[in-house]
MMTF fields as JSON, N, C-alpha, C and O atoms, coordinates in Angstrom:
{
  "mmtfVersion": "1.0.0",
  "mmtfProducer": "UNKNOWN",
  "numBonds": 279,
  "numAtoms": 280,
  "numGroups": 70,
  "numChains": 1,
  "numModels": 1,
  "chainsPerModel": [1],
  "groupsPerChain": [70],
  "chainIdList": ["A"],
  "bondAtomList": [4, 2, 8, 6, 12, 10, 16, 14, 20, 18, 24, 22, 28, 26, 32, 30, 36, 34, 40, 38, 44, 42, 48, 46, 52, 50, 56, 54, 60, 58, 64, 62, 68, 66, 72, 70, 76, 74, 80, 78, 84, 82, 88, 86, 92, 90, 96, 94, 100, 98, 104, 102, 108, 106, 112, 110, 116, 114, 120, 118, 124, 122, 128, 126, 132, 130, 136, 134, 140, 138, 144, 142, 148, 146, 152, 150, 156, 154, 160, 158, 164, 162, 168, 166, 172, 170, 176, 174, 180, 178, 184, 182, 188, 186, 192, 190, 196, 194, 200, 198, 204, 202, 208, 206, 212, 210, 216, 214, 220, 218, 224, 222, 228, 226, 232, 230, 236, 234, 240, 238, 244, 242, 248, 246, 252, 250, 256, 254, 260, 258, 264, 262, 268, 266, 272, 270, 276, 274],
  "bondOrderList": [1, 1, 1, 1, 1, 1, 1, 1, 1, 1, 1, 1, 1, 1, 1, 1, 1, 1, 1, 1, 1, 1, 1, 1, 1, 1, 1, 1, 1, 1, 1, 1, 1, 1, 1, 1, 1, 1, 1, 1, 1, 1, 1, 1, 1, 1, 1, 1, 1, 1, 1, 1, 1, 1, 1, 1, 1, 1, 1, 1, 1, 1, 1, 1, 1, 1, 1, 1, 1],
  "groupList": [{"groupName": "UNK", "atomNameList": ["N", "CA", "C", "O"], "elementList": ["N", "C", "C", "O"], "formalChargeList": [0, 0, 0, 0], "bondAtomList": [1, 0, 2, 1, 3, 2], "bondOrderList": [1, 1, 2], "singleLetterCode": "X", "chemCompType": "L-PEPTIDE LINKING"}],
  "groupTypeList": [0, 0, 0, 0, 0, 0, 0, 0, 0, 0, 0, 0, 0, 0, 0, 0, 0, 0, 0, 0, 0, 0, 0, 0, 0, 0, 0, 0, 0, 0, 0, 0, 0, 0, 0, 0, 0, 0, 0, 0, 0, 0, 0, 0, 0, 0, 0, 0, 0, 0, 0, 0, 0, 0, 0, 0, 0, 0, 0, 0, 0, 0, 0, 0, 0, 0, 0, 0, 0, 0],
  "groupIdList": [1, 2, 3, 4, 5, 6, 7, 8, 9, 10, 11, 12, 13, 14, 15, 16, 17, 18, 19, 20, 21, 22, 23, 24, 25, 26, 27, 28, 29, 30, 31, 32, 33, 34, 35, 36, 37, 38, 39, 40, 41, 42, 43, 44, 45, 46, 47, 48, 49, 50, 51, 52, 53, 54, 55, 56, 57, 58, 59, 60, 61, 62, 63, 64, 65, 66, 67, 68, 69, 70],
  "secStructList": [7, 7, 2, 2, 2, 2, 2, 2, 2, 2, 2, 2, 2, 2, 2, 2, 2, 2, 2, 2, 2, 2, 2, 2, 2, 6, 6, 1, 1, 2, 2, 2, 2, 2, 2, 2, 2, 2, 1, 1, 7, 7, 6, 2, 2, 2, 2, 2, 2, 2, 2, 2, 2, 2, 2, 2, 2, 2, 2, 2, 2, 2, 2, 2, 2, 4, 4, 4, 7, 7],
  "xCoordList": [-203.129, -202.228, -203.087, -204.018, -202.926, -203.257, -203.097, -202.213, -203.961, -203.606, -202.431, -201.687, -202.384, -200.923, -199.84, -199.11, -199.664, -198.35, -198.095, -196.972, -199.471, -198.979, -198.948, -198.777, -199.181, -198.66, -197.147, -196.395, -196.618, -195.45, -194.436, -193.298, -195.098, -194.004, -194.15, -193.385, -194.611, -194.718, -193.917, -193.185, -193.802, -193.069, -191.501, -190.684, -191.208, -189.977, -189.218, -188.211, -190.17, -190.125, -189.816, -188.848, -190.405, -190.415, -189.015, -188.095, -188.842, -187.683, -186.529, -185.661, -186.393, -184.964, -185.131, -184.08, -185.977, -185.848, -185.123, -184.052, -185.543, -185.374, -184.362, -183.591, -183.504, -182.249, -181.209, -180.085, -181.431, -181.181, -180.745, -179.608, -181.902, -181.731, -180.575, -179.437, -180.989, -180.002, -178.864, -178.162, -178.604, -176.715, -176.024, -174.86, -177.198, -176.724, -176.118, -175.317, -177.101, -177.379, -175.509, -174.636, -175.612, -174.739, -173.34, -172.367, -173.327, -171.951, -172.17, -171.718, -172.808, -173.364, -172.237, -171.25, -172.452, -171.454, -171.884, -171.27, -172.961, -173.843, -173.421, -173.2, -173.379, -173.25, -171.435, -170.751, -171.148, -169.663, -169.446, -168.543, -169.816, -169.49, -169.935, -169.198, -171.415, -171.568, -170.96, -170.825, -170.492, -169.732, -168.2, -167.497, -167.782, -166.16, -166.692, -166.109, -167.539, -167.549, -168.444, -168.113, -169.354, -170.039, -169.283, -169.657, -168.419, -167.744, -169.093, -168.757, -170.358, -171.074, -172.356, -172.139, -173.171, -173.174, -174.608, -175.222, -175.161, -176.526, -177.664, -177.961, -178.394, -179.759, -180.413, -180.333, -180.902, -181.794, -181.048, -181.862, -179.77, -179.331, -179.158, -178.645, -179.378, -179.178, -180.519, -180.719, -181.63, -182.774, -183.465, -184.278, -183.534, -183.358, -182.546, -182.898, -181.585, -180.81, -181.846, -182.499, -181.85, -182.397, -184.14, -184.583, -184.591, -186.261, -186.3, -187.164, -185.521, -185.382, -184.909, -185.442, -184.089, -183.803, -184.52, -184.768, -185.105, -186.408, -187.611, -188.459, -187.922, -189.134, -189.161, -190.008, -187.757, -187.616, -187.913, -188.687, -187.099, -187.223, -188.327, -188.517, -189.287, -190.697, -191.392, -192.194, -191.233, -191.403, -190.895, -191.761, -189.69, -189.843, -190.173, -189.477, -190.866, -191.222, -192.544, -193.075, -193.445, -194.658, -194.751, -195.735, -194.069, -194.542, -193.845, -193.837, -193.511, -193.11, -193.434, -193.26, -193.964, -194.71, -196.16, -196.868, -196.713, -197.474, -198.893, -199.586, -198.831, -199.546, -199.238, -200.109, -198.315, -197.453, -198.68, -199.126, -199.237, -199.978, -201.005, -201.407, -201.648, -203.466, -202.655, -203.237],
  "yCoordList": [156.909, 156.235, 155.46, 156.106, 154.054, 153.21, 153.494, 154.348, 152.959, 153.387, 152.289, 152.585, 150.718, 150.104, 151.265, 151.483, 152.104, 152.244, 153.616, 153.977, 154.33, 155.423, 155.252, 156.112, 153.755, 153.444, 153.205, 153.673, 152.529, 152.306, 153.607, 153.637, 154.763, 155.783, 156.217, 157.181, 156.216, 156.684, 156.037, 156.628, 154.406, 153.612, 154.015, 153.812, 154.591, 154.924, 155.706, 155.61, 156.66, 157.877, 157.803, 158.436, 157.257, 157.469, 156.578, 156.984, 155.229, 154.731, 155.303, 154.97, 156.056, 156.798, 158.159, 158.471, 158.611, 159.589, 158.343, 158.681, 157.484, 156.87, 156.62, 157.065, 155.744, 155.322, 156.546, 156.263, 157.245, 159.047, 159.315, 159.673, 159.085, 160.269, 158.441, 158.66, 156.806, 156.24, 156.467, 156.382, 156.955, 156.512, 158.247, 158.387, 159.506, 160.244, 160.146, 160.805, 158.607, 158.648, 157.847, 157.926, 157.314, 156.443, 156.898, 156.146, 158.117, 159.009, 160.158, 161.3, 159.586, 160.782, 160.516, 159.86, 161.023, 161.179, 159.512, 158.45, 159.813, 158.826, 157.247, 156.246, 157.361, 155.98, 155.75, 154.727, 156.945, 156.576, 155.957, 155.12, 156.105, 155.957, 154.562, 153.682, 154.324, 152.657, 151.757, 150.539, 152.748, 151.13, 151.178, 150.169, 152.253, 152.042, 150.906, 149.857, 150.789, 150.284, 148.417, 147.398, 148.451, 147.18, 146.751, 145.702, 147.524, 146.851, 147.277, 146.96, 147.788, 147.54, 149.262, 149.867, 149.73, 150.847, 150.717, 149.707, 151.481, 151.216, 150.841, 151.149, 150.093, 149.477, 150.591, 150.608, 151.314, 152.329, 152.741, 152.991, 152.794, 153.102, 152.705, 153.034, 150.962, 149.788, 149.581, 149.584, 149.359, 149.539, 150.568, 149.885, 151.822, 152.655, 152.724, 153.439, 152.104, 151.436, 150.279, 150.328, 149.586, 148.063, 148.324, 147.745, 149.057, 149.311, 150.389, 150.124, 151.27, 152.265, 151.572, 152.054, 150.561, 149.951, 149.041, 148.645, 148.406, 147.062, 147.892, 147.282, 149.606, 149.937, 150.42, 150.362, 150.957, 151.763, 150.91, 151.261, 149.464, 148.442, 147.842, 147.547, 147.627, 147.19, 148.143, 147.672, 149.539, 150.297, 150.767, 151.136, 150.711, 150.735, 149.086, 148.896, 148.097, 147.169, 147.421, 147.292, 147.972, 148.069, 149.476, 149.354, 150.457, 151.288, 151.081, 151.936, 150.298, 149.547, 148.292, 147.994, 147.403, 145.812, 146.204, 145.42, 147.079, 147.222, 147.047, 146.067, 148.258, 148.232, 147.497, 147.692, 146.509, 145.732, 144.562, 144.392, 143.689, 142.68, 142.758, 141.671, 143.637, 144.355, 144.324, 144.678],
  "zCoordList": [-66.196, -65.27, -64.268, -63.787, -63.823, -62.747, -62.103, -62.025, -60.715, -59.499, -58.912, -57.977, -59.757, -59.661, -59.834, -58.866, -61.111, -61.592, -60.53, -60.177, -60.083, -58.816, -57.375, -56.511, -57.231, -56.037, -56.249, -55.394, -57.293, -57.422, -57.6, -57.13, -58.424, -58.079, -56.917, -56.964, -55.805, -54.522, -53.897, -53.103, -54.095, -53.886, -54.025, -53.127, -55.23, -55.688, -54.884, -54.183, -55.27, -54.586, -52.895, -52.474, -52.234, -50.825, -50.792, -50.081, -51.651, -51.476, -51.466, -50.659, -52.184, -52.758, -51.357, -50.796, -51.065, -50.076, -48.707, -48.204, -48.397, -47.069, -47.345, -46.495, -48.689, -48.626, -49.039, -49.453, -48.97, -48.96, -47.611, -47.302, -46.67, -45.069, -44.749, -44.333, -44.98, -44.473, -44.249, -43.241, -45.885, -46.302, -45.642, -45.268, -45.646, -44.465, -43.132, -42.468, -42.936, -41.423, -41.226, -40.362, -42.218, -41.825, -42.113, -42.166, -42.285, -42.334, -40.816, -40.738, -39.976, -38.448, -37.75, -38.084, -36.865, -35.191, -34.961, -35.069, -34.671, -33.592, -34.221, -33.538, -35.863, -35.746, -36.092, -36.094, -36.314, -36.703, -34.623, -34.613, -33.653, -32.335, -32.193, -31.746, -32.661, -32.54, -33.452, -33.332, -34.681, -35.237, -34.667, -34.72, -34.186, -33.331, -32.474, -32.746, -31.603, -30.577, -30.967, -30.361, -31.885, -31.815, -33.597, -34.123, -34.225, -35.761, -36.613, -37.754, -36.702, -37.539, -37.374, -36.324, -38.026, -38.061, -37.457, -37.8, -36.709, -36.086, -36.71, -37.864, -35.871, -36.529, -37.193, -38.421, -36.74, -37.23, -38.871, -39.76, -39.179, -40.52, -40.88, -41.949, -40.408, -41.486, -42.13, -43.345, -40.967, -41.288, -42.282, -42.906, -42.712, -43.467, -44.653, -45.592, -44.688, -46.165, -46.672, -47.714, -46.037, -45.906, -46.742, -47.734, -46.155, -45.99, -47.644, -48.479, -47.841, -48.533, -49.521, -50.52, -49.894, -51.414, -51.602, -52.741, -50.336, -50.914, -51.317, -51.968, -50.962, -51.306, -52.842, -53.733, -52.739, -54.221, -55.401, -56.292, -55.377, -55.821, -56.366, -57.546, -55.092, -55.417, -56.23, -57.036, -56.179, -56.58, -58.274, -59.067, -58.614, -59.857, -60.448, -61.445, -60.175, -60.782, -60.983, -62.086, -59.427, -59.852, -61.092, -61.821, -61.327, -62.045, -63.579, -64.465, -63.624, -65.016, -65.486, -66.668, -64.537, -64.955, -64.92, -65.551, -64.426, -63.851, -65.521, -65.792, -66.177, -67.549, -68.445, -69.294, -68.948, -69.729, -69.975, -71.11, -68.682, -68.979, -69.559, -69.975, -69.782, -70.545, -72.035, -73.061]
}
């Protein structure tokens, strides 16, 4: 195994954990209170959706494109 294709499952990996604790976050007290009040669900759990599916993403590309070109 490359050290491309195990950066990329780490990649995965950490992705799917972050967009994990997000889509938690985004069923909380705290943000069910900021989206009553601003229509939209707090930065911090958008950010964490947001950050957590662009990593997973990058992530299963690098650990599947990754050995293909050799």
């Amino acid at each position: 195994m490359n050290a491309q294709r195990s950066v990329g499952i780490v990649l995965l990996v950490g992705g799917g954990i972050l967009l994990a604790f997000g889509l938690d976050a985004s069923n909380s007290f705290a943000s069910d209170v900021t989206e009553a009040f601003t229509g939209s669900p707090s930065d911090r759990t958008m950010w964490m959706i947001v950050l957590g599916a662009a990593a997973a993403v990058a992530g299963l590309f690098m650990a599947t494109v990754s050995g293909r070109s050799r």
